[in-house]
C-alpha positions as CSV (number, residue, x, y, z in Angstrom):
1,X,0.0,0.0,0.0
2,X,1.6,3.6,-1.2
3,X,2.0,7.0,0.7
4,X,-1.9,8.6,1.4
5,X,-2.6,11.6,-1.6
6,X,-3.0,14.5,0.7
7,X,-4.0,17.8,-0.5
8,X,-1.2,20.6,-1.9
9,X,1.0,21.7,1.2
10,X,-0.1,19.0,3.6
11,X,2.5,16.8,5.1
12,X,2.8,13.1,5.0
13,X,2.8,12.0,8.9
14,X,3.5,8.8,10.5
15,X,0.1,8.1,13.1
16,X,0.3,8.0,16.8
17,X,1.4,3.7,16.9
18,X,4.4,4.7,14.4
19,X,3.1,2.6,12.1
20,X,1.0,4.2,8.8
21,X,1.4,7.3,6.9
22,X,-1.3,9.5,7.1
23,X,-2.1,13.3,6.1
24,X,-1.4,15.8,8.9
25,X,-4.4,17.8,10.4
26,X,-4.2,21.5,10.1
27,X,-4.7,24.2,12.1
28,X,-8.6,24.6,14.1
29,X,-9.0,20.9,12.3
30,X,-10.1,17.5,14.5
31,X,-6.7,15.7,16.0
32,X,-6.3,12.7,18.1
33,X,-3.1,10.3,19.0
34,X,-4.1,8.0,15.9
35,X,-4.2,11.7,13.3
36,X,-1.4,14.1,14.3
37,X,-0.9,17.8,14.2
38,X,1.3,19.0,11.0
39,X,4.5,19.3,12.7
40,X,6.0,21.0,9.9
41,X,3.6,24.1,10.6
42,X,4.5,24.5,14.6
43,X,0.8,22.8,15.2
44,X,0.2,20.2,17.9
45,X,-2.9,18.3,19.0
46,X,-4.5,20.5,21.8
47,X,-6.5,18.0,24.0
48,X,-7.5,21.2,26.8
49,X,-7.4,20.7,30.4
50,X,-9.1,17.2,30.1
51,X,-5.6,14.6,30.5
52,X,-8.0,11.8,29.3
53,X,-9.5,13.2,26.3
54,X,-9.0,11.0,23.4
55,X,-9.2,14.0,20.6
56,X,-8.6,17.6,20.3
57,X,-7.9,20.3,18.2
58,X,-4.6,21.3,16.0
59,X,-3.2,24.6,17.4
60,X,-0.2,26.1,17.6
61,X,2.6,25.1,19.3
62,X,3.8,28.7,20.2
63,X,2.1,32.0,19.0
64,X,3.8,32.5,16.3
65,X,3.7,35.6,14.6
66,X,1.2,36.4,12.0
67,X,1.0,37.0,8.2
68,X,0.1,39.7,6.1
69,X,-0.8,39.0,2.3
70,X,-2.8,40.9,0.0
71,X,-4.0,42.8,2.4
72,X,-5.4,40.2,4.6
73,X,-4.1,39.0,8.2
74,X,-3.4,35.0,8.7
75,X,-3.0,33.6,11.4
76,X,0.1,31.0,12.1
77,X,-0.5,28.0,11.2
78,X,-3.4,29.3,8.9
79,X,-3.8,27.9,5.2
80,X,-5.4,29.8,2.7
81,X,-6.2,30.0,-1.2
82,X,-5.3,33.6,-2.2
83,X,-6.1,32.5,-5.7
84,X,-7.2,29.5,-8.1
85,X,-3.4,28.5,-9.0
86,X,-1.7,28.8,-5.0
87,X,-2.3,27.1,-1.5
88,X,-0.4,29.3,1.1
89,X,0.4,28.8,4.4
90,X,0.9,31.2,7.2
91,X,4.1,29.7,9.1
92,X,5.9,32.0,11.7
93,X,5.4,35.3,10.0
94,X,6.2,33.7,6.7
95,X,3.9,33.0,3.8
96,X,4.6,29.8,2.1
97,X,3.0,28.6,-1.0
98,X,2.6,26.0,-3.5
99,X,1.7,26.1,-7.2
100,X,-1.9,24.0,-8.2
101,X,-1.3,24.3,-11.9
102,X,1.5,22.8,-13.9
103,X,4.1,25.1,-14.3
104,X,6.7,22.4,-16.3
105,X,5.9,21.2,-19.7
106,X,6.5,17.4,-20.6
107,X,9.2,16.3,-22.8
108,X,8.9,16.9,-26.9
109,X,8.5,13.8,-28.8
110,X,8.1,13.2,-32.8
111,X,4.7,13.0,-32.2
112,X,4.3,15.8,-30.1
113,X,7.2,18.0,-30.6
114,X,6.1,21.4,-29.7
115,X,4.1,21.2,-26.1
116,X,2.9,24.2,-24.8
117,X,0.7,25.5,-21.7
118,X,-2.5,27.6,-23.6
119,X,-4.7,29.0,-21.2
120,X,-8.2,27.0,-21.2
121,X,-11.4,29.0,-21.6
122,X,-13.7,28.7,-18.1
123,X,-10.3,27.1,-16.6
124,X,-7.9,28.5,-14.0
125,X,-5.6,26.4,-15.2
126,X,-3.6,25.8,-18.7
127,X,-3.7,22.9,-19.9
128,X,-1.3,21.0,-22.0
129,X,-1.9,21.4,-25.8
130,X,1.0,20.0,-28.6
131,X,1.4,22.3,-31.3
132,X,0.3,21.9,-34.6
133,X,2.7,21.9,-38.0
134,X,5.0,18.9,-39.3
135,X,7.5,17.4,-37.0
136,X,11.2,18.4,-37.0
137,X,14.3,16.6,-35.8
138,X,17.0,19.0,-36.6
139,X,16.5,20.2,-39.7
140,X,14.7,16.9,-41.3
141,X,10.6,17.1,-41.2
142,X,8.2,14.1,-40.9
143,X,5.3,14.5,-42.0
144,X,2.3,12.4,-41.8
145,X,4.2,9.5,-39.3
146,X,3.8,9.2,-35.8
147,X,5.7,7.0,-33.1
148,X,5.6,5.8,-29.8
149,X,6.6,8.4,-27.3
150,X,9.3,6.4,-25.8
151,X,10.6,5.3,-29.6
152,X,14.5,6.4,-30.6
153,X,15.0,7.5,-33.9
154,X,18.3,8.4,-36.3
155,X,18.4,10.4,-39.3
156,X,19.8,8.6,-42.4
157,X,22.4,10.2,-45.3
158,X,19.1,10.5,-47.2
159,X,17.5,12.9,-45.1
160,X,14.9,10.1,-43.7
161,X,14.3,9.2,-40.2
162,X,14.4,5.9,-39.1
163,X,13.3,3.8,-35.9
164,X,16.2,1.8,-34.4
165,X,15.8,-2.0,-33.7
166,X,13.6,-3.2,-31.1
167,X,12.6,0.8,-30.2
168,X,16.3,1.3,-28.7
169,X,18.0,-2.4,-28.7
170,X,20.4,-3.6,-31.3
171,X,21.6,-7.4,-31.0
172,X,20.0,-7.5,-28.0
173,X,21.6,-4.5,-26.1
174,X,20.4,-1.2,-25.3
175,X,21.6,1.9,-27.2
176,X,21.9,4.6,-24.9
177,X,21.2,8.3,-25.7
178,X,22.0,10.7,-22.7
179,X,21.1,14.4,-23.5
180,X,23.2,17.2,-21.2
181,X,22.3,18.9,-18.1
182,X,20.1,21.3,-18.4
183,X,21.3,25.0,-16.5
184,X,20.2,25.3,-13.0
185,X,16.7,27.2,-12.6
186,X,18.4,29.2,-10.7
187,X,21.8,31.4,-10.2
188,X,21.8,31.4,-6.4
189,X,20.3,28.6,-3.9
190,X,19.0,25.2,-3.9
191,X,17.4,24.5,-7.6
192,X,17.1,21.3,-10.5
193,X,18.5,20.3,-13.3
194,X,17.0,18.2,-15.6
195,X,18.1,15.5,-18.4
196,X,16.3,12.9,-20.6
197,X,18.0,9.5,-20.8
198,X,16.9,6.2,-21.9
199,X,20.1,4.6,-19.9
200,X,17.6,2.3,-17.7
201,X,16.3,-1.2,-17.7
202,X,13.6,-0.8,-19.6
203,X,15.3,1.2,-22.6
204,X,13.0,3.8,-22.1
205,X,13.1,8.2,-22.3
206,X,12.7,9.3,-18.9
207,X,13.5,12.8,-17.5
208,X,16.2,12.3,-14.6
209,X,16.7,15.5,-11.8
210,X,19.3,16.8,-10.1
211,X,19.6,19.3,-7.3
212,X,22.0,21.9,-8.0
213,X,23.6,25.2,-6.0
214,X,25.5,27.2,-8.3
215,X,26.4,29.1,-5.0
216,X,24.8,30.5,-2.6
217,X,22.3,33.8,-2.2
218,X,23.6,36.9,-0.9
219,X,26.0,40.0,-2.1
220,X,29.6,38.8,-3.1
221,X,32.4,39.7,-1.5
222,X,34.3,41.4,-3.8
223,X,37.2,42.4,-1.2
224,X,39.0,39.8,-2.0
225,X,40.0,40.0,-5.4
226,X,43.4,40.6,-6.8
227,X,44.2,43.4,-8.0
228,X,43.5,43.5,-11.7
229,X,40.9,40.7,-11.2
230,X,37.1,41.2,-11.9
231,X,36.1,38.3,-10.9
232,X,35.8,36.1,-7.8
233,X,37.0,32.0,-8.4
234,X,35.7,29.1,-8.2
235,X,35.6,28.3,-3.9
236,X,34.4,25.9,-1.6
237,X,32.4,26.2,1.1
238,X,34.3,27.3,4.4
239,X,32.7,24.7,6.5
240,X,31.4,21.6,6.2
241,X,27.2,21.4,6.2
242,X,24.3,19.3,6.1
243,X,22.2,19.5,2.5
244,X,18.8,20.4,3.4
245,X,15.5,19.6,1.3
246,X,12.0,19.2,1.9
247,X,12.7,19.6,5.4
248,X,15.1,16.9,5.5
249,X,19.1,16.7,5.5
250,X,21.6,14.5,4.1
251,X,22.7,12.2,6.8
252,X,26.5,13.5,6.1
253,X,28.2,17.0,5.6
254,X,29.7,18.4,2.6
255,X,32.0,21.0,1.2
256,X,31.1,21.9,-1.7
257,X,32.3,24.2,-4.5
258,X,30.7,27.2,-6.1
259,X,30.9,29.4,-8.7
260,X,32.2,33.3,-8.7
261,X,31.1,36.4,-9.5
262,X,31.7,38.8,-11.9
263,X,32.1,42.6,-11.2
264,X,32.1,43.8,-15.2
265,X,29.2,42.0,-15.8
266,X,30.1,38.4,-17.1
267,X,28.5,36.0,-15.5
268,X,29.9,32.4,-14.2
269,X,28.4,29.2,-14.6
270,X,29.3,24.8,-13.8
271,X,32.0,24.1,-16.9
272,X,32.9,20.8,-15.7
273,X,30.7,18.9,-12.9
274,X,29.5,15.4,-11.6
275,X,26.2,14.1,-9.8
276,X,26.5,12.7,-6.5
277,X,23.7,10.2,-5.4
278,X,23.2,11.8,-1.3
279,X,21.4,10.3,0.9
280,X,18.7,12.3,3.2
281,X,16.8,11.7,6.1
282,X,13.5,12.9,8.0
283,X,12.6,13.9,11.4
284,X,9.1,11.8,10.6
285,X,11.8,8.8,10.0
286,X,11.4,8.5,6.2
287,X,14.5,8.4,3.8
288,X,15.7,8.5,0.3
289,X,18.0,9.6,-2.2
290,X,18.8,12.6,-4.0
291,X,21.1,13.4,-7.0
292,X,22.9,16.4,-6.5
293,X,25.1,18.3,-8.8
294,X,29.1,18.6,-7.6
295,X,31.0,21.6,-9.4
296,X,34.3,21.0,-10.4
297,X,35.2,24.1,-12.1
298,X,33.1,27.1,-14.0
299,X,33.4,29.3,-16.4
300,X,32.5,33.3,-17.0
301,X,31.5,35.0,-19.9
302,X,28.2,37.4,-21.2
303,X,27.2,34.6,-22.9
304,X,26.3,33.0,-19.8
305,X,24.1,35.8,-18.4
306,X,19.9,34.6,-19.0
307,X,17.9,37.5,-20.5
308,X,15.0,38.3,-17.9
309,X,12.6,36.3,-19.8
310,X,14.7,33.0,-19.8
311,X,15.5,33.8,-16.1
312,X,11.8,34.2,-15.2
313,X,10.7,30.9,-17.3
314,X,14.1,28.9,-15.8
315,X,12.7,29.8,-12.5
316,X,9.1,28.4,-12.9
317,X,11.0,24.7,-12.5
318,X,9.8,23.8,-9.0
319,X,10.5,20.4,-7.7
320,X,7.7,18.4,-6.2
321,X,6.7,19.5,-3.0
322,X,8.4,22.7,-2.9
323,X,6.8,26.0,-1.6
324,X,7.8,29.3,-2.3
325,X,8.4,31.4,0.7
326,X,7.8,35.3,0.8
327,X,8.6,37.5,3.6
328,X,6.4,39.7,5.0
């Protein structure tokens, strides 16, 4: 039996015997020992003065401080829906919220190579629509043919596309087609990178992620650059530290490198890196894996610099689970 489906934001508890994962109650909702509090929003099952009551009601741990948004005033621990496409959540003076819609398009295929999100009239959401016009692989059309989504094709000397063996197997063996990292989605913090690869059992495309830290946020030190220097070298981190997602850590430390900056306006980005399969763990007692991206050494140019609409699109890759914080 898998993991419960809870609703956008909710956490994935264990119950009161340790036993089954369930969805956390939220705040002002019915709790017991059996259904927990969300510990991940400061709540806690509030059973009054009654030491033998067998249910309560989720409340905060500590009054935490409240959040402002749009005007409005919520309360910690609050969720809310401030529109169609978000769930929020009021944690410690800190809105937090997720994204309802798909924000990621799926990968392009011969049969649907140009996906794109088209709003939906009556809908909040935009839904997935593959463009229209004759499919291209390079610079060689196919017209009129369609394939499997998971099927590998090459392009002859005569300009025609052909299936390989077996989808991807030749003489019984798999021929594996790994595309490149993509960039981070983002220039400074945690983000992903993504790849498609059909290097698996089954032979068959799949997108792989990463997690990836180009280095962290916050104003670069420019002080200590040599003279004549305009920009900052590749450095690692001055101490050891836990990687952190989803409110869980790796169960080691690292040191890892990051990029520069630039003080003439190049920008510096991973030339050479590697992935690093880390394992993490969490306070509720689940694990699992992660790849993560390790930087061996960058590179800086202009070329490297997104224009504000690629930055702004790159940023829209969220990883499952992830909320979006905002101060207030």
């Amino acid at each position: 039996m898998g993991p419960p489906r809870c609703a956008p934001g909710v956490s994935i508890v264990l119950d009161g015997c340790g036993c089954c994962k369930v969805c956390a109650r939220q705040l002002n909702e019915d709790c017991s020992r059996r259904w927990p509090c969300d510990p991940n929003r400061g709540l806690e099952c509030n059973f009054g003065a009654d030491p033998l009551a067998s249910q309560g009601i989720c409340r905060a741990k500590k009054e935490g401080r409240t959040c402002e948004y749009n005007g409005r005033i919520y309360q910690n621990g609050e969720n809310f829906q401030p529109s169609c496409r978000h769930q929020c959540s009021c944690i410690d003076g800190t809105v937090g919220c997720q994204a309802l819609c798909p924000l990621e398009l799926p990968m392009a295929s011969l049969s649907c190579p140009d996906p794109q999100l088209l709003k939906a009239p009556g809908q909040c959401c935009k839904k997935f629509v593959c463009g229209k016009g004759p499919k291209k692989f390079g610079e060689v059309s196919f017209e009129g043919r369609e394939t499997n989504s998971n099927e590998l094709i090459y392009v002859g000397k005569d300009g025609h596309w052909k299936n390989l063996p077996g989808e991807c197997m030749r003489g019984g063996k798999c021929l594996t087609r790994t595309t490149d990292w993509s960039p981070c989605s983002k220039t400074c913090s945690l983000g992903v990178s993504t790849r498609v690869t059909n290097d698996n059992p089954q032979c068959k495309l799949a997108k792989e992620t990463r997690l990836c830290e180009i280095r962290p946020c916050g104003q670069p030190d420019f002080t200590k650059l040599k003279k004549g220097r305009k920009c900052l070298r590749t450095h690692k981190a001055q101490e050891p530290a836990h990687y952190t997602y989803a409110g869980c850590k790796s169960l080691r430390r690292y040191k890892p490198s990051y990029c520069g900056s630039c003080l003439d306006g190049r920008c510096c980005v991973p030339l050479h890196t590697r992935t690093l399969a880390v394992p993490f763990s969490c306070p509720d007692g689940d694990a699992f894996n992660r790849s993560v991206m390790v930087i061996h050494s960058c590179q800086c140019g202009p070329a490297h610099c997104q224009p504000p609409s690629k930055a702004a699109e790159q940023l829209q890759h969220h990883l499952n689970g992830d909320m979006r914080k905002f101060l207030v």
